[in-house]
N, C-alpha and C positions, 0 to 999 in steps of 0.2 A: 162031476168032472174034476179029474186031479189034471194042475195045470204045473208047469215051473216056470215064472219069470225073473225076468233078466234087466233091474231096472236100475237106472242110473241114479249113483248118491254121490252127492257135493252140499257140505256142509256150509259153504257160503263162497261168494262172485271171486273171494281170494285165497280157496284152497280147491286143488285140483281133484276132480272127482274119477270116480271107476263105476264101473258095472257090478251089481252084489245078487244073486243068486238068490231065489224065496221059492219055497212050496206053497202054494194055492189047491187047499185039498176041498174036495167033496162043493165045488162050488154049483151055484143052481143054474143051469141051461138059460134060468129065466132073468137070473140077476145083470143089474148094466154093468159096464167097466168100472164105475165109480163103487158101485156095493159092490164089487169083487175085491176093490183095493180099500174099502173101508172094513172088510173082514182079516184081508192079510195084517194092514195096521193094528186090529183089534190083536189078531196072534203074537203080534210083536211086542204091545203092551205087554201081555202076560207073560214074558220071558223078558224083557228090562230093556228090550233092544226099541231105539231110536225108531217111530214111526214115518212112513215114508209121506216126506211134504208135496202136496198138489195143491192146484185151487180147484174152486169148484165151488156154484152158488147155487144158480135158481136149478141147476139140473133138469131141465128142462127144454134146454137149446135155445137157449134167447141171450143168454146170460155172455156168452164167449170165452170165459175165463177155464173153461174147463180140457182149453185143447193140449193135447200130447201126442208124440209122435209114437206111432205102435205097428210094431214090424217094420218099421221105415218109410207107415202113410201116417198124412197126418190125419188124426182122428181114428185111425184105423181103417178096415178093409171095406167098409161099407159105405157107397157113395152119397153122400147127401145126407149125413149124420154127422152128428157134433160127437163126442165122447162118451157125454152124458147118455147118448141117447142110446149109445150101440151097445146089443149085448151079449151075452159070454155064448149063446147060440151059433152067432157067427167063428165062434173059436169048436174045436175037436179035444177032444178026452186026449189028454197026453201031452198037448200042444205046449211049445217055449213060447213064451211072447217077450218079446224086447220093447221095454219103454223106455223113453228116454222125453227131456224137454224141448222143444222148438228150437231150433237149430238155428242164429242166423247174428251177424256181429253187432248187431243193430238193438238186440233182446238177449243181454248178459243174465246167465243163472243166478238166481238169487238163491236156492237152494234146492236142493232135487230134482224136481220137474218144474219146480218155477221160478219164471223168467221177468225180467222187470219189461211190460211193452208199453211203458210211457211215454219213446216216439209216435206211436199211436194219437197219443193225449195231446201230442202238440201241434199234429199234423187239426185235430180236431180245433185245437181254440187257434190257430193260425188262419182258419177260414172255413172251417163247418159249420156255420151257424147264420142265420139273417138278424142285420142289427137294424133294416131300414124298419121304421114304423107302417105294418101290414094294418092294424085298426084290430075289433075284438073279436072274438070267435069267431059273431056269426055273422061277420062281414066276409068270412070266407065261401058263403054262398052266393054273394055278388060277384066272385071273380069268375069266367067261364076257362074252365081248364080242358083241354080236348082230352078224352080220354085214354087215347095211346101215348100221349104227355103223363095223366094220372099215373097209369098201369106201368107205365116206365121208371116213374119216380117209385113207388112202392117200391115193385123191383130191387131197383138199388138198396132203398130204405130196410130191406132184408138182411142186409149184411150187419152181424154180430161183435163184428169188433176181434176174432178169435185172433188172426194173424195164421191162419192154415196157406193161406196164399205164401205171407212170406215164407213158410218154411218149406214150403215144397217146390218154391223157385230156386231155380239151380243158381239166379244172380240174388236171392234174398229180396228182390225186387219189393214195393208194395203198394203198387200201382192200383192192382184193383181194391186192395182197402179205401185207397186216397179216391180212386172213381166215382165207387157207390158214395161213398161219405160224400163228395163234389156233385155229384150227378142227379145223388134224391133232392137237392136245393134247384140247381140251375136246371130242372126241367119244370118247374112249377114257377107262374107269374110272381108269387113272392120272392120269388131267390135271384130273379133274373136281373134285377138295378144292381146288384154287386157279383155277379156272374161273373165279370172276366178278372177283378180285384181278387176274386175267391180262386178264381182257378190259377192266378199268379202265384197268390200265398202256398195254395196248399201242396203244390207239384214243387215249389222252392224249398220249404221245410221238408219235406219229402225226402229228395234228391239229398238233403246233409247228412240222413241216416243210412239210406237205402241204395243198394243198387240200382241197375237200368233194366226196364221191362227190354227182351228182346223176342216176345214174340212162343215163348213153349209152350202155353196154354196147360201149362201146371197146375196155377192156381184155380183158376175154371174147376179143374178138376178136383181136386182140394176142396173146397167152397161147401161147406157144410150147407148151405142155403143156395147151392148150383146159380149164384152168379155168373151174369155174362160177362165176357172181356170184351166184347160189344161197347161195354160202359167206359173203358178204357181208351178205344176211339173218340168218344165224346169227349171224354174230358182231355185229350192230344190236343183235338178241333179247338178246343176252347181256349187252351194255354197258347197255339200257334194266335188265333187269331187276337187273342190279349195282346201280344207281342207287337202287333200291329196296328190297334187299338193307339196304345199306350205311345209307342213311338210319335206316333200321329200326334198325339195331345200335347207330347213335349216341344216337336216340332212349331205346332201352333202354339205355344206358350212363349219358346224364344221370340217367335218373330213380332211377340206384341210390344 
């Protein structure tokens, strides 16, 4: 396959980038999008010119760091695929592809296609984690979890971290990142003593980067792991009824 892409270069968050033009020749029908653009790189070494920066780890779809925006989906045209995983099969002999980084004001380019998503990171230590004391391993077979509770949390517990949600929300929203990350804790007996503490923190750190979820079921769609925004509800329920929770506490605290 001879391809021509069209990918975006920005040599750093404080110089404005452009669109630069590549030939992608003889590439393999079978190779993923990552060994397609580690063979252009390779061409670029042998002629002196600057290689094009991405991330990209375990390549294997677990990892999330590998997402890019391609034709103007995230991950590309294939639904329920990370980057890593999609391959140049899904593209035609001839074909332009336009890459570019994740789009959204919240995940400033650090250079080429990558973006700094360490509002992610803080949405995570702001209340993704159980700090009460659960006891050891295999005290986790004394606790009975109904298994529509299990199979829900997994669910969530699926979500990679990539941010294809944020970028394919037309508000940059990142709701159902903060969901799944909220959701795989607070459907399981362990998560549920700090459930409404966690679903305050993490909807509040949220909200100082991110726009407001209103509902286009974008990210759904985006969702290299076909997350539900089902999970999105949950964690609404959880934050409204925290709200009233909490009120109540302070209430009964004045009046002692």
């Amino acid at each position: 396959m001879d391809l021509t892409l069209k990918v975006w270069r920005q040599a750093s968050s404080e110089t404005e980038g452009e669109f630069k033009t590549y030939p992608a020749s003889n590439v393999s029908p079978d190779a993923s999008f990552l060994e397609m653009l580690d063979e252009v790189n390779e061409h670029l070494n042998e002629i002196g010119e600057e290689p094009i920066a991405f991330d990209s780890d375990c390549r294997e779809g677990i990892c999330g760091t590998c997402g890019l925006m391609i034709n103007g989906y995230p991950h590309g045209p294939q639904d329920g695929t990370a980057t890593c995983q999609l391959h140049m099969r899904k593209f035609n002999d001839g074909d332009s592809i336009t890459i570019e980084p994740w789009r959204a004001t919240a995940f400033p380019v650090l250079r080429d296609l990558i973006v700094d998503r360490s509002p992610f990171d803080e949405i995570i230590q702001a209340g993704g984690y159980i700090s009460v004391n659960t006891g050891a391993a295999q005290d986790a077979n004394n606790l009975p979890v109904p298994k529509e509770a299990a199979d829900a949390s997994m669910d969530a517990a699926a979500c990679i971290g990539c941010a294809a949600c944020v970028a394919a929300c037309p508000n940059s929203a990142a709701n159902l990142f903060t969901a799944a990350k909220m959701q795989q804790l607070n459907l399981l007996p362990q998560g549920n003593p700090e459930r409404y503490s966690r679903a305050v923190a993490m909807v509040e750190t949220m909200e100082q980067y991110f726009g407001s979820c209103t509902n286009h079921g974008e990210c759904e769609k985006a969702c290299p792991k076909n997350i539900s925004i089902d999970f999105i509800g949950m964690m609404n329920r959880d934050y409204v009824k925290a709200q009233f929770k909490f009120t109540a506490r302070d209430a009964q605290n004045k009046g002692k």
